[in-house]
C-alpha positions in Angstrom: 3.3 -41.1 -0.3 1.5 -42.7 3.0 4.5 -42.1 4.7 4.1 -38.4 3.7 0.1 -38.7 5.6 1.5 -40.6 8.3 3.8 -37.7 9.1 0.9 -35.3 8.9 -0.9 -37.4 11.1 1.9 -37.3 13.5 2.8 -34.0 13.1 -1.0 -33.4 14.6 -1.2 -35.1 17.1 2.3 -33.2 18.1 0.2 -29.9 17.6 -1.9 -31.0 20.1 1.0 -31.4 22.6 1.9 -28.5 21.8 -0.8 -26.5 21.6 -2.2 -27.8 25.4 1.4 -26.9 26.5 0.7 -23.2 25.4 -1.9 -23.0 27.6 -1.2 -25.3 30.6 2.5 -25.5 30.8 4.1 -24.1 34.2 7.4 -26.0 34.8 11.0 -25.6 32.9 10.1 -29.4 32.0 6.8 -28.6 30.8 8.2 -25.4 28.8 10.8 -27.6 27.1 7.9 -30.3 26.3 6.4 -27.5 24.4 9.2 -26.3 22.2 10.1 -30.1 21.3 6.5 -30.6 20.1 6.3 -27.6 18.1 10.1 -28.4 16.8 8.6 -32.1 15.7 5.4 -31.2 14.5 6.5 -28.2 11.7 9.4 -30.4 11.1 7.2 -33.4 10.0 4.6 -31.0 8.2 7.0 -29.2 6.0 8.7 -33.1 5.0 5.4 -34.0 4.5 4.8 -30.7 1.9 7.5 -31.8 -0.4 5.0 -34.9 -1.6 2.2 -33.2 -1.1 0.4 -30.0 -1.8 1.6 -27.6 0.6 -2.8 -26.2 1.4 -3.5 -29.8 1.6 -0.7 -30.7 4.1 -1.4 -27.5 5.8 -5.0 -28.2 6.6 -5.4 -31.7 7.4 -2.6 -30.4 9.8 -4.8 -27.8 11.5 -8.1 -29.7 10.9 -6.8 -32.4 12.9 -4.7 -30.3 15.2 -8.0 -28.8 16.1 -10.6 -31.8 16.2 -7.7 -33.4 18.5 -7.3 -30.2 20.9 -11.2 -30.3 21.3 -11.0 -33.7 22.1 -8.1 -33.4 24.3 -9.9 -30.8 26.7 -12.8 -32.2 26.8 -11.1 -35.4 28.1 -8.1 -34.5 30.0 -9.6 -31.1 31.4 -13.1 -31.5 31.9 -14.3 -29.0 29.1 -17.9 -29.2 28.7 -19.3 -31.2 25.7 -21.8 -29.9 23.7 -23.9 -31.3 20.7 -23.4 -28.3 18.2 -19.1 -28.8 19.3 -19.6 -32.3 18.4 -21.5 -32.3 15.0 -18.5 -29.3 13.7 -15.6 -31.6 14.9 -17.4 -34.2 12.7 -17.5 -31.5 9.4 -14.2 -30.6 10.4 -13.3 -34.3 10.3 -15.1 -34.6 6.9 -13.4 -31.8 5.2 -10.0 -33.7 6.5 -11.0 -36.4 4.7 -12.4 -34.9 1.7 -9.2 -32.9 0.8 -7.1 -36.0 1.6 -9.1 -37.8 -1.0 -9.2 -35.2 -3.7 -5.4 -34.4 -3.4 -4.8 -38.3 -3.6 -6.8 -38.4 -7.0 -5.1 -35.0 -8.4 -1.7 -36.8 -7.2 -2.3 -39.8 -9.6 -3.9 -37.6 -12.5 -0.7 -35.0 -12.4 1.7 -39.0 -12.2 -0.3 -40.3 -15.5 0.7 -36.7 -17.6 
């Protein structure tokens, strides 16, 4: 089972690779980058579905996919910070955390039945 987040985890940060490479990517090198990041990162996510609920894997993936491509250009490509961008990366963040923890307890109730 914490494999199964792990790979979630991974598969995000992946996203992010990907997802930058969408946008910034100019070289054959670059291209290929890409497709090998979006190759790993649905390959770990739908691994990670066969433990876990397939919503739940689905949107810690994007929550974190997202909160980390934020991040991401605001450090690598200057892109401005703002408070109100900050404070709903944080909810974003929370509602991660919150499904995470609610599909962990409805994991061990279904295990008990």
């Amino acid at each position: 089972m914490k494999s199964d987040w792990l790979k979630v985890i991974i598969a995000a940060l992946f996203e992010v690779g990907w997802v930058i490479g969408l946008k910034h990517a100019d070289s054959f090198l670059e291209w290929g980058g890409t497709a090998v990041a979006i190759f790993v990162s649905f390959y770990l996510m739908i691994t990670a579905s066969r433990h876990i609920p397939v919503g739940t894997v689905y949107a810690v993936f994007v929550g974190l996919g997202t909160a980390g491509t934020v991040l991401a250009e605001m450090l690598l490509f200057g892109e401005a910070f703002k408070a109100a961008k900050g404070i709903l990366i944080l909810l974003l963040l929370a509602g991660v955390v919150g499904l995470k923890l609610v599909s962990n307890k409805t994991e061990k109730e279904g295990a008990g039945s």
